[in-house]
C-alpha positions as a printed Julia matrix, in Angstrom:
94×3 Matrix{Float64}:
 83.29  -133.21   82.42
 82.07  -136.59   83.78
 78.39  -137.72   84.55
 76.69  -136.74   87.66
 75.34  -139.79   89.75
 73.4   -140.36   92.66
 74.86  -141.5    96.09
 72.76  -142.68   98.84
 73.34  -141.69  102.34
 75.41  -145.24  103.3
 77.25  -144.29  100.62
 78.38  -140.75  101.64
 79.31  -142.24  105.16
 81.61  -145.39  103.8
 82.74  -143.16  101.31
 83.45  -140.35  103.51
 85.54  -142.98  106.13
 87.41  -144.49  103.88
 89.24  -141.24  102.57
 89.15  -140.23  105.7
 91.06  -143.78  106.94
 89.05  -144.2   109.54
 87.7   -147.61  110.92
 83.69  -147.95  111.4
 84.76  -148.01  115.6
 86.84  -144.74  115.28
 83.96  -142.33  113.63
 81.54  -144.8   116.23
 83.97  -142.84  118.91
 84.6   -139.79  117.28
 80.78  -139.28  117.64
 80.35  -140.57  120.43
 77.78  -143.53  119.7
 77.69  -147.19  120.1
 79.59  -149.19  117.3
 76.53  -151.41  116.38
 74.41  -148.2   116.12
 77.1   -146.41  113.52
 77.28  -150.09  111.52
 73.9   -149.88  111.38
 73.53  -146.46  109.13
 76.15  -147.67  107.05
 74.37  -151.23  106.1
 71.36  -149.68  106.13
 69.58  -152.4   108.22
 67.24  -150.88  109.76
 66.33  -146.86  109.38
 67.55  -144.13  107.14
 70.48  -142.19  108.45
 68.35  -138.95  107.92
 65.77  -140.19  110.1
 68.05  -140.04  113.02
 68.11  -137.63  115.3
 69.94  -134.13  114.61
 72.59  -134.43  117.22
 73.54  -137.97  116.5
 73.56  -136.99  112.94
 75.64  -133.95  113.42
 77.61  -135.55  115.83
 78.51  -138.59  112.84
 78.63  -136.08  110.24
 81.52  -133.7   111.93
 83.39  -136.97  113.36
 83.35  -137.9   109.0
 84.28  -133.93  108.42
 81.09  -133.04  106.44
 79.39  -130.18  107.06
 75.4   -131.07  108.45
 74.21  -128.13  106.8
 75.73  -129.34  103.45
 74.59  -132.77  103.88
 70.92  -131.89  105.13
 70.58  -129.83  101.76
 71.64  -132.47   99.38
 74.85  -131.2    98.79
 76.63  -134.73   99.23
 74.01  -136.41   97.25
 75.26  -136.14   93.77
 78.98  -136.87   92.63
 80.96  -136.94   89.24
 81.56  -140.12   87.51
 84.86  -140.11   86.33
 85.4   -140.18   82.13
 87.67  -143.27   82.63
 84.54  -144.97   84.34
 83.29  -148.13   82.63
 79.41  -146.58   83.93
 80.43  -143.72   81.94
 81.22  -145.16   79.1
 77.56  -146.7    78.9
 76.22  -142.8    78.87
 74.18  -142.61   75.95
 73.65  -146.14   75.41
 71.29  -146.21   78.44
C-alpha cells in the first residue's frame, strides 16, 4: 500500500485531461467556456477553481468525467503514491 498525498484542484484538472487525452481547448469546448477562462483554473492565476460558479464547475468537471458531487466532497483530493515513487521512498525520513 503506497502513501496517500495531497492534490490540489489544478492538479485534479491537468491530471484528469491528460488521461483523458484531451487538449486544454477540447475540455474549454466540452464545457462550453472560453479557452483563456479553462487555462486559467489550471495555472491557477487568478481564483480557485472551487470558487467558481456551480454550473461552470459542473459543466468542467463532467467535460473531465468526474463526478461534481465527488469532487465537491473531497473525494479527488487525496491520491496514492506509488511504492516505486522516489517521494515514497523518503516516507519515514521526513
Amino acid at each position: 500500500m503506497g502513501w496517500q498525498v495531497f492534490v490540489p484542484e489544478r492538479g485534479i484538472l491537468i491530471g484528469q485531461r491528460e488521461k483523458l487525452g484531451l487538449t486544454q481547448e477540447e475540455v474549454a469546448k466540452k464545457a462550453g467556456i472560453k479557452l483563456e477562462q479553462y487555462q486559467m483554473y489550471e495555472s491557477h492565476d487568478g481564483r480557485e477553481f472551487s470558487s467558481t460558479s456551480f454550473c461552470i464547475a459542473s459543466a468542467v468537471l463532467t467535460a473531465l468525467e468526474l463526478d461534481p458531487t465527488a469532487f465537491a466532497k473531497g473525494d479527488y483530493a487525496f491520491e496514492e503514491l506509488p511504492v516505486d515513487d522516489p517521494l515514497y521512498k523518503l516516507q519515514g525520513k521526513i
